[in-house]
C-alpha positions in Angstrom: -29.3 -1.7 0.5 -26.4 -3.4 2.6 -24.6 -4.5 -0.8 -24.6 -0.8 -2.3 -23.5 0.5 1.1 -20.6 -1.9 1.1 -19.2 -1.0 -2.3 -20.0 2.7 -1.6 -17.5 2.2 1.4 -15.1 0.8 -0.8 -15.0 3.4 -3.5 -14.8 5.9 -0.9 -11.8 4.2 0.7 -10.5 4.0 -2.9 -10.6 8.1 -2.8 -9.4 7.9 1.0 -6.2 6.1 -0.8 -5.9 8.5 -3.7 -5.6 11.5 -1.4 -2.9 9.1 0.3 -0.5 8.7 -1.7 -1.1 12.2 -3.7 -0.2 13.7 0.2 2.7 11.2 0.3 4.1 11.4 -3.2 4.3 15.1 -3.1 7.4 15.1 -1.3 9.3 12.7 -4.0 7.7 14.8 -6.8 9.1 18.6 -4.9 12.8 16.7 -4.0 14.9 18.5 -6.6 13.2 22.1 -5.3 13.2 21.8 -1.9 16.9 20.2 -1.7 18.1 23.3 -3.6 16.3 25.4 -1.2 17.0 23.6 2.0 20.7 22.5 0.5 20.0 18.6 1.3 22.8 15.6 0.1 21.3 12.9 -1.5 21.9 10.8 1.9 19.9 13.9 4.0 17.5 13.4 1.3 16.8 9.7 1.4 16.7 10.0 5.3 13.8 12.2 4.7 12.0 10.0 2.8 12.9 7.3 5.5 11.8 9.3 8.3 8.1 9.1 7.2 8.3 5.7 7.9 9.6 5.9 11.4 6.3 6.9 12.2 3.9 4.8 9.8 5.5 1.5 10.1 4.7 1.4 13.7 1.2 2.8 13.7 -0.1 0.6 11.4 0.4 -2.0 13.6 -1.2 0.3 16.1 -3.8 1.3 13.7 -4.9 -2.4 13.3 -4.8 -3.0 16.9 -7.4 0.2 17.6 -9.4 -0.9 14.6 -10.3 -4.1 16.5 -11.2 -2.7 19.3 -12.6 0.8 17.9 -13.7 0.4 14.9 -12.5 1.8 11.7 -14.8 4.6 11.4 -12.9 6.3 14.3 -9.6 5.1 13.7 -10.0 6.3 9.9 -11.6 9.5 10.5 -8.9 10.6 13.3 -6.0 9.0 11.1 -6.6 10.9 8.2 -7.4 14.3 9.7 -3.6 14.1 11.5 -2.4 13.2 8.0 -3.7 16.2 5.7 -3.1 19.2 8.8 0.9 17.2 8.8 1.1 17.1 5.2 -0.1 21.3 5.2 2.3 21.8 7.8 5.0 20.6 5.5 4.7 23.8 4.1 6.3 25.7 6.7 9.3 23.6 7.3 12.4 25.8 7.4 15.4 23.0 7.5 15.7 19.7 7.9 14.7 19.0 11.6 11.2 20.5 11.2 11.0 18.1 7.6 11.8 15.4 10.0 9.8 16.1 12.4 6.9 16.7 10.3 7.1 13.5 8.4 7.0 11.5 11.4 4.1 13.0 12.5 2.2 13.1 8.9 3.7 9.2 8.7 1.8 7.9 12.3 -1.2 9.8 10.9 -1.2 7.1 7.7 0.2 4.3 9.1 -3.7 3.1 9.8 -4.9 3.6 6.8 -4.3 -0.2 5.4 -4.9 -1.9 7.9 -8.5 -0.3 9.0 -9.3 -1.3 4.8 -8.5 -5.0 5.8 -11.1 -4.5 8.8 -13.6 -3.0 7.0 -13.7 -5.3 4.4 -13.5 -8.0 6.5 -16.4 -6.7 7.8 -18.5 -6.0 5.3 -17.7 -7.8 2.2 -18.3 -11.7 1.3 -15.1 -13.9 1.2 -15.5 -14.8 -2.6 -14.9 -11.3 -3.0 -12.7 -10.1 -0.6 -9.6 -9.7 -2.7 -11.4 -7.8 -5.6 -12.3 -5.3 -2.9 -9.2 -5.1 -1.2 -7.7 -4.0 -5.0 -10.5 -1.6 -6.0 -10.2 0.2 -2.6 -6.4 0.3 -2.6 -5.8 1.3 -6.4 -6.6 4.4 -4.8 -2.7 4.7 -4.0 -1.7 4.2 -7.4 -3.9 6.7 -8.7 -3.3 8.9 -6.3 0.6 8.5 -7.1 -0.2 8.9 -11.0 -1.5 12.1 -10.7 0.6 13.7 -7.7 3.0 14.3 -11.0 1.4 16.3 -12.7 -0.9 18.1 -9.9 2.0 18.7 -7.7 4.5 19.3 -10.3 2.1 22.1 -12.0 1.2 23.7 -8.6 4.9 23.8 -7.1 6.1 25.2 -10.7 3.4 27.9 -10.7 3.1 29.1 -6.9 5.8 26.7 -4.9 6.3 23.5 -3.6 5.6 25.2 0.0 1.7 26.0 -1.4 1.3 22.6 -3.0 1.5 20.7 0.1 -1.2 23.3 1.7 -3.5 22.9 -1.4 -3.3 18.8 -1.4 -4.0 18.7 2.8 -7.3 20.5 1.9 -8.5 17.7 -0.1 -8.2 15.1 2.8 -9.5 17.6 5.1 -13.0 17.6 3.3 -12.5 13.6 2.6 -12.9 13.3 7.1 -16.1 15.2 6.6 -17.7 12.6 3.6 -16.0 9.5 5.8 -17.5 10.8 8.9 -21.2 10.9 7.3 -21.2 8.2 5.4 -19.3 5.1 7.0 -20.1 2.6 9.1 -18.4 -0.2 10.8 -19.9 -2.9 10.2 -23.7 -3.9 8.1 -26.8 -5.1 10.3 -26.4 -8.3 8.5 -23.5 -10.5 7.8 -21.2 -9.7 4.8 -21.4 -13.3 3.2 -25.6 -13.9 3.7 -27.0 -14.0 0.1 -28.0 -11.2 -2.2 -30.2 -14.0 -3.8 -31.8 -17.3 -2.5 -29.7 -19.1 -4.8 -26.4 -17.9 -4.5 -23.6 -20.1 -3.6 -22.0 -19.0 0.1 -18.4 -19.5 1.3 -18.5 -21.8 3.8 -15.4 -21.4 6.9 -15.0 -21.8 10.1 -12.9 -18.4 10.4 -16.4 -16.6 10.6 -17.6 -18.2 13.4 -14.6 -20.1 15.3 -13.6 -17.9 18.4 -10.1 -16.1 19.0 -8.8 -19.2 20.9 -5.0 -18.0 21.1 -2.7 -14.9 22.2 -1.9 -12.4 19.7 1.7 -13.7 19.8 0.9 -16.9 18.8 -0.9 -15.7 15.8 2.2 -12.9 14.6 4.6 -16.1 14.9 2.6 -18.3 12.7 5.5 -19.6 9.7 2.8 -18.3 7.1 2.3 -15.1 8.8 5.8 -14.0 9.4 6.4 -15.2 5.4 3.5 -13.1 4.5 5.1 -10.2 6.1 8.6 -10.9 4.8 6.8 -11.0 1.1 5.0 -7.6 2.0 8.3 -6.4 2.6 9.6 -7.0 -0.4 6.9 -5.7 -2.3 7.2 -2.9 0.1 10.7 -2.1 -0.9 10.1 -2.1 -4.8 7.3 0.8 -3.9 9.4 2.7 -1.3 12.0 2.4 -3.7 10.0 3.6 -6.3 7.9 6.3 -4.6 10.9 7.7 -3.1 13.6 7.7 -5.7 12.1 7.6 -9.4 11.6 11.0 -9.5 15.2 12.1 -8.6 16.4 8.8 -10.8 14.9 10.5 -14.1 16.1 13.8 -13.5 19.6 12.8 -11.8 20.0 9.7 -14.6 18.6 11.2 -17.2 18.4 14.5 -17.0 15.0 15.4 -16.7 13.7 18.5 -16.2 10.9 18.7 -13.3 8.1 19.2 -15.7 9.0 16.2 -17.9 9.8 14.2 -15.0 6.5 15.1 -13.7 4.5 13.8 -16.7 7.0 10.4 -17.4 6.1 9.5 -13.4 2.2 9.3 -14.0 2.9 6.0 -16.7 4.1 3.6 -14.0 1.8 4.5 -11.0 -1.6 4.8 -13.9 -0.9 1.1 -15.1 0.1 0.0 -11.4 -4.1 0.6 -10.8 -4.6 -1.5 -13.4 -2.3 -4.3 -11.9 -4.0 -3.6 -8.6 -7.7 -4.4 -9.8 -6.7 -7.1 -12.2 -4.8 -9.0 -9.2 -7.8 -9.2 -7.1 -10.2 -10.0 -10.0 -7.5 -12.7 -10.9 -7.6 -14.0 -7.4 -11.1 -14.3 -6.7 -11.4 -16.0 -10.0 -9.2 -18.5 -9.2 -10.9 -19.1 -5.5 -14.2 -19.6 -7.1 -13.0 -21.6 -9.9 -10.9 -24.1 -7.5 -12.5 -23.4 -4.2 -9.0 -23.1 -2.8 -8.1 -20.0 -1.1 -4.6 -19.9 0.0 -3.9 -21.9 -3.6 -4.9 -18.8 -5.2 -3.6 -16.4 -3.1 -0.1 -17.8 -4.1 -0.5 -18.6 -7.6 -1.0 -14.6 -7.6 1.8 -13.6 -5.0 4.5 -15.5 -6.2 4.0 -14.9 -10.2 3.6 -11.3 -9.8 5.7 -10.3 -7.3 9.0 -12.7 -8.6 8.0 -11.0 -12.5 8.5 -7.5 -10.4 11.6 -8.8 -9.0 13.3 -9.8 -11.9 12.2 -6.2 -13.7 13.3 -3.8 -11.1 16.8 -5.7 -10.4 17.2 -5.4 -14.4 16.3 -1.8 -14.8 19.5 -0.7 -13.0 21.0 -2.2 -16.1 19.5 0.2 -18.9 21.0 3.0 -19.9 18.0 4.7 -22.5 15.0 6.1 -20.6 12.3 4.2 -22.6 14.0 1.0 -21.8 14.3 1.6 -18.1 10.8 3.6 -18.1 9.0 0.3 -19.6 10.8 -1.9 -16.7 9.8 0.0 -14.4 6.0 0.1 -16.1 6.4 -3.7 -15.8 7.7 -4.0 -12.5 4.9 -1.7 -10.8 2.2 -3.5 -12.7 3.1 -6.8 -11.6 3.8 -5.4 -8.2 0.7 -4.0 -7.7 -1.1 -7.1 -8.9 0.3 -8.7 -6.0 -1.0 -6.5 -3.3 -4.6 -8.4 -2.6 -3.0 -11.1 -1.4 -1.5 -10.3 1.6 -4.2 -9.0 3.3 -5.7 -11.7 1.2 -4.2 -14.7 3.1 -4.4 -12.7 6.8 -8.4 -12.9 6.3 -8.1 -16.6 4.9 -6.0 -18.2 7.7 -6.9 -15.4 11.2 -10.0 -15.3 12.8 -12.0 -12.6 12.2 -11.7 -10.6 15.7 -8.0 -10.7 14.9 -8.0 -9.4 11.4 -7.2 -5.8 12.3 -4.3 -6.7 14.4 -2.6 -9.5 12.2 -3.2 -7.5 9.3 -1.5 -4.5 10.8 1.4 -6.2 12.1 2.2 -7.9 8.5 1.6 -4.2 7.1 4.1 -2.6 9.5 7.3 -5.5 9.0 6.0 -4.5 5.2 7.0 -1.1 5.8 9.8 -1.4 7.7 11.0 -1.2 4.0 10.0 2.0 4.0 12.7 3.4 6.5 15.3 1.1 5.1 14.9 1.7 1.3 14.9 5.3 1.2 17.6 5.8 3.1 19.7 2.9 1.7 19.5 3.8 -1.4 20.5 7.1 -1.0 24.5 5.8 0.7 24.7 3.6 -2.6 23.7 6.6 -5.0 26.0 8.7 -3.1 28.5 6.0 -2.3 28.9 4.3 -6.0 27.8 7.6 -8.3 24.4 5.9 -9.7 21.3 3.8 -9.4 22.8 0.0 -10.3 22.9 -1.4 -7.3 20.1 0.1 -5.6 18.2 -1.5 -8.5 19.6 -5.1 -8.4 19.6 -4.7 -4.5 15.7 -4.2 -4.7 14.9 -7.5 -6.9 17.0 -9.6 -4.5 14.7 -9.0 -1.4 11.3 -9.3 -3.5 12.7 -12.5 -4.8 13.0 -13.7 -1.4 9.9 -12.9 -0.3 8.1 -15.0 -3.2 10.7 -17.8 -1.9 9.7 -17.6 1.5 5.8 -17.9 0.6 6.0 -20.9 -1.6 7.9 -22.0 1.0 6.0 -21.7 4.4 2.3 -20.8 3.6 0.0 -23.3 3.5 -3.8 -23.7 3.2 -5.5 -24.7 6.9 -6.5 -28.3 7.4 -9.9 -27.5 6.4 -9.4 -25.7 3.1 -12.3 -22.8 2.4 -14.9 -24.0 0.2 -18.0 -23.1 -1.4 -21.2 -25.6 -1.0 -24.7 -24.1 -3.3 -27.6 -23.9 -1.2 -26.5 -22.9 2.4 -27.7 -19.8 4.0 
C-alpha cells in the first residue's frame, strides 16, 4: 500500500509540474502578441520575463525552509493555489507595471514547488531510487513546456492571449483540490524498509544521524555552494530557453506564431525524455557501484558540459533545422542532468535539512532566472541578434560542470548497499 502511495505522489507531482511550466511558458509563447498590444522593447520584454524570478528565486528557498517545518502537503497546496489565481490575473494586466507586478506574485507562488518535491521524496521514497523519482516527478516541466505551444498558441490565436492565461489557471486550480485529498507527508513506515524480505537496503548514516550543525554551516559546504553554482548554469540554459526561444524563431527566423508554436514542442518533448533517462542512468550507476556522489557526477558533468557546448554553438547556425536540432540536443542533455542536484543535497545533508539545503541550491539556481532573461534581451537589442547570448549561455554551464568535478566529493563514509539488513 505504502509503495503505490509513494509513486501515486510522484505522478501527481509529475502533473503538479506539467501545469507548472504550461502556467509559466504561456507568457514566452503570447510575447510577440502582448508586446504589440502593450508596445514592449525587447529589453521591457526580457525584464518581464526576469521579473518572475524576483519572486521565485527567493521563495524557493523559503518554500524549502516551510517544507521542513510544515510539511509539503501545506506548503504545496497553498503554493500552487497563489500560482494558478496569479497566472488568471495575468489576464487583466493593462501595461507593464501590473505584468510586473503580477509575475512577481505568480513567481513567489512557484518558487516552492522544487524544493517541497525534494522533501517529499526524501520522505517517501528509498535512496536507490531517489533520482529516478526526482526525474519522473519533474519531467512534468518539460511536458508541460512541450505542450504550452501548441495549447496556448491555439487558445491565444482563437479567443486571445488575455483568455488563455484564465483557461490554463483553471487547471491548477482543480490540481489543489486532487493534492489536497490525496497527499500526504510522509508514509507510516520508512521509505527504504523492504517491499520483500530479501531485498537489498541502502545503508547511511544520513537517515538516522541528527542535524548536528547551523544551517549556515551546511549552505557553505564547497560541494553545496558548487552544486548550486552547477544548478545555475543549468538554470540559465532553461531560463534562456523558456524565455527567448520563442521570440528567437520568430525574430531569427521568421516564424509565424503558429509555426513557432508547433517547432517549440520538439525541444521541451525530448527534454522529458532526458529528464527520466538521467535518473534511471543515475540510479543504475549507484546500484551498480554502490557510490553515490560518483554517480551523481558521472551524470552532471557529462550532461550538463554536452549542453554547454550545444547551446554556446547554436548562436553560430544560421538554418533553423540546424539551430532547432542543437537546441533539441542541448535540452536533452540538460534535462538529463537535473536529478542530480537534488540528487547530491539528499546524499551528503541530513535528512531534517533536506528541504532547506535543497531550496537554497534551487534559489542561487534561479537567480539565473532574473539574470538571463533580462541579459539577454541588452545583447539582442544591443548587438541586433542572438550570438552572444548563445555563446554567453554555454560559458556559465561549462563552469558549473568545472566547479563540481572540482569541489564535490563523496562523504568519508561513502553510501552503500549490504543484502540482508532490515
Amino acid at each position: 500500500m505504502e509503495t503505490r502511495t509513494r509513486w501515486t505522489l510522484v505522478w501527481l507531482l509529475f502533473v503538479g509540474g506539467a501545469v507548472s511550466y504550461l502556467d509559466r511558458a504561456a507568457l514566452s509563447i503570447t510575447a510577440p502578441l502582448i508586446t504589440k498590444e502593450l508596445h514592449l522593447g525587447p529589453a521591457q520584454l526580457g525584464i518581464v520575463f526576469s521579473s518572475f524570478f524576483v519572486g521565485y528565486a527567493v521563495f524557493c528557498f523559503v518554500g524549502g525552509y516551510a517544507a521542513d517545518r510544515f510539511g509539503p502537503k501545506r506548503v504545496l497546496t497553498v503554493s500552487m493555489l497563489v500560482w494558478s489565481l496569479f497566472c488568471g490575473l495575468t489576464a487583466a494586466t493593462v501595461g507593464i507595471a501590473s505584468l510586473l507586478f503580477v509575475r512577481v506574485i505568480f513567481g513567489m507562488g512557484e518558487g516552492p514547488f522544487c524544493a517541497n518535491i525534494n522533501k517529499l521524496v526524501s520522505n517517501w521514497v528509498p535512496r536507490e531510487q531517489q533520482a529516478s523519482a526526482i526525474g519522473i516527478a519533474n519531467s512534468g516541466q518539460s511536458v508541460g513546456a512541450a505542450i504550452a505551444g501548441p495549447v496556448v498558441g491555439f487558445i491565444a490565436v482563437s479567443a486571445g492571449w488575455r483568455t488563455s492565461f484564465v483557461i490554463i489557471a483553471s487547471v491548477g486550480v482543480l490540481w489543489v483540490f486532487a493534492w489536497h485529498a490525496l497527499a500526504k507527508d510522509r508514509p507510516d513506515v520508512s521509505p527504504d524498509a523492504c517491499d520483500t524480505p530479501d531485498a537489498p537496503v541502502l545503508v547511511t548514516e544520513q537517515r538516522s544521524n541528527p542535524v548536528t550543525g547551523s544551517l549556515s554551516a551546511y549552505l557553505l559546504r564547497p560541494a553545496i555552494l558548487a552544486t548550486a553554482f552547477a544548478f545555475f548554469g543549468y538554470a540559465y540554459i532553461l531560463y534562456f530557453f523558456l524565455s527567448w526561444f520563442p521570440s528567437y524563431l520568430t525574430m531569427e527566423h521568421h516564424l509565424s506564431i503558429q509555426k513557432m508554436a508547433v517547432v517549440t514542442v520538439i525541444p521541451w518533448a525530448v527534454g522529458a525524455t532526458g529528464l527520466i533517462a538521467g535518473g534511471w542512468v543515475c540510479d543504475f550507476l549507484f546500484r551498480k557501484t554502490g557510490r553515490a556522489i560518483f554517480a551523481r557526477k558521472v551524470v552532471l558533468i557529462t550532461s550538463l558540459g554536452i549542453g554547454a557546448i550545444c547551446i554556446a554553438a547554436t548562436g553560430s547556425v544560421t538554418g533553423l533545422t540546424g539551430a532547432v536540432t542543437l537546441m533539441v540536443v542541448a535540452v536533452f542533455f540538460m534535462y538529463a542532468s537535473y536529478n542530480t542536484y537534488f540528487a547530491i543535497v539528499l546524499d551528503t545533508v541530513e535528512k531534517d535539512r533536506v528541504g532547506a539545503v535543497g531550496g537554497f541550491v534551487h534559489f542561487i539556481a534561479n537567480l539565473a532566472g532574473i539574470v538571463a532573461p533580462a541579459l539577454t534581451g541588452f545583447l539582442v537589442q544591443w548587438s541586433g541578434n542572438f550570438k552572444s547570448a548563445f555563446l554567453l549561455t554555454g560559458v556559465i554551464a561549462a563552469l558549473g560542470a568545472i566547479l563540481v568535478a572540482a569541489f564535490v566529493r563523496a562523504p568519508k563514509r561513502e553510501l552503500q548497499f549490504e543484502p540482508g539488513i532490515a
